[in-house]
N, C-alpha and C positions, 0 to 999 in steps of 0.2 A: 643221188650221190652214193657211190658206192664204199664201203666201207674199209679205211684204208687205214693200216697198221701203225701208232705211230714208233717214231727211234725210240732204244733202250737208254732215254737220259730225261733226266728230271727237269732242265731249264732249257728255255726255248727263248730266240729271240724274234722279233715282232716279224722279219721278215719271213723266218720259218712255219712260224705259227699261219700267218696268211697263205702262203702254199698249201701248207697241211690242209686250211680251212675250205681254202679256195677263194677268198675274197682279198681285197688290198686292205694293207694297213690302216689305212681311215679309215679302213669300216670298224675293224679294229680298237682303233680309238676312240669312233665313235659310240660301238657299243660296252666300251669302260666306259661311258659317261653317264648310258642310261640304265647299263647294269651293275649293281652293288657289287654284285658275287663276283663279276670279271674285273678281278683285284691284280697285274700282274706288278712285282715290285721294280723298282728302280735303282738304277743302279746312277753311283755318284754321277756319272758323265749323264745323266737322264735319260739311260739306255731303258726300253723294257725287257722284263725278263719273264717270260710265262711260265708257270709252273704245268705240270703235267696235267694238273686237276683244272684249270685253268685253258690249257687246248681244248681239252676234253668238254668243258664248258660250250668255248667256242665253237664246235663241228657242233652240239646241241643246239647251241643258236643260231648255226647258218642252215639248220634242219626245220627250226622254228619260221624261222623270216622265212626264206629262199626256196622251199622246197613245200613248206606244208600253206604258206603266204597268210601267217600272221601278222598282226601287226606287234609295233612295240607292245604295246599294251596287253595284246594276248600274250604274246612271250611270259612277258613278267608276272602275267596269271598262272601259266603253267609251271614257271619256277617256284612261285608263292607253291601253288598245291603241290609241287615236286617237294619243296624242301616239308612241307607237310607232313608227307607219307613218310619221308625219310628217318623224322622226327617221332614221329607214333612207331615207325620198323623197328629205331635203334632203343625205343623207350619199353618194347614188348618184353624183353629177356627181364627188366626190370622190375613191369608189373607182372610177368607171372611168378617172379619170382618172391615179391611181395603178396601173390597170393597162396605159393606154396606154406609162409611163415605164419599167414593168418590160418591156414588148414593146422598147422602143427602147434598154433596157441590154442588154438579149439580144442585140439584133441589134449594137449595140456591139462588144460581147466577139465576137461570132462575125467580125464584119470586122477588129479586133484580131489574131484568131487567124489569119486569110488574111493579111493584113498579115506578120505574123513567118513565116509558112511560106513567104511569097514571099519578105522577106530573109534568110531561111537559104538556101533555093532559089540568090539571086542570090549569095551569098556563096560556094557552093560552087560554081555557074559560074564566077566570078570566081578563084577559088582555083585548080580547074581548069585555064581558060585563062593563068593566072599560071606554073603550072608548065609546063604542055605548052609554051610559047612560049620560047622562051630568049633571055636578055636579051640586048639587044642593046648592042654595044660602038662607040664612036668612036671 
């Protein structure tokens, strides 16, 4: 299937969408039934309305069944580990991000720790010089 552009609009209706896809509306139908994620909404008169991300679903699914000849069950493996990867891609900015703040408590605590060994340090100079010097009187 060759890869075909869709229109510049966000809602599609059922007839559209199956051109675009290349399959008839019951197929359509039927794979809202056995997929979660092909959600398209409804409209009062019980019209469907496919969203963009929702086409784009569907040409995925008619590449799954139709082309690569999955079955349902494999489809839905590959969406499982699809939305997987998606979930570890969107969650990375995250974790490194959570590991640049544990880098910069590390380094906190270690300048913390110079901090107090330099006023122990200057406390004991101080204490030092306090005794050695003898106070002086007016």
């Amino acid at each position: 299937m060759g890869t075909r552009a869709l229109p510049e609009k966000e809602w599609f209706r059922i007839g559209e969408v199956a051109e675009l896809v290349g399959v008839r509306p019951h197929v359509l139908r039927y794979w809202e039934n056995e997929f979660s994620q092909l959600r398209p909404r409804k409209t009062r008169g019980a019209h469907r309305q496919y969203h963009r991300r929702d086409v784009q679903l569907a040409l995925f699914l008619r590449e799954l069944l139709h082309e690569r000849g999955l079955t349902v069950a494999g489809a839905k493996k590959v969406l499982r580990e699809r939305a997987r990867h998606e979930e570890v891609a969107a969650r990375a900015p995250e974790l490194e991000l959570r590991a640049d703040l544990v880098e910069v408590r590390r380094r906190l605590v270690d300048l913390l720790g110079e901090l107090e060994t330099n006023d122990e340090q200057d406390a004991v100079v101080h204490a030092a010089v306090t005794v050695a010097a003898p106070a002086r009187r007016r």
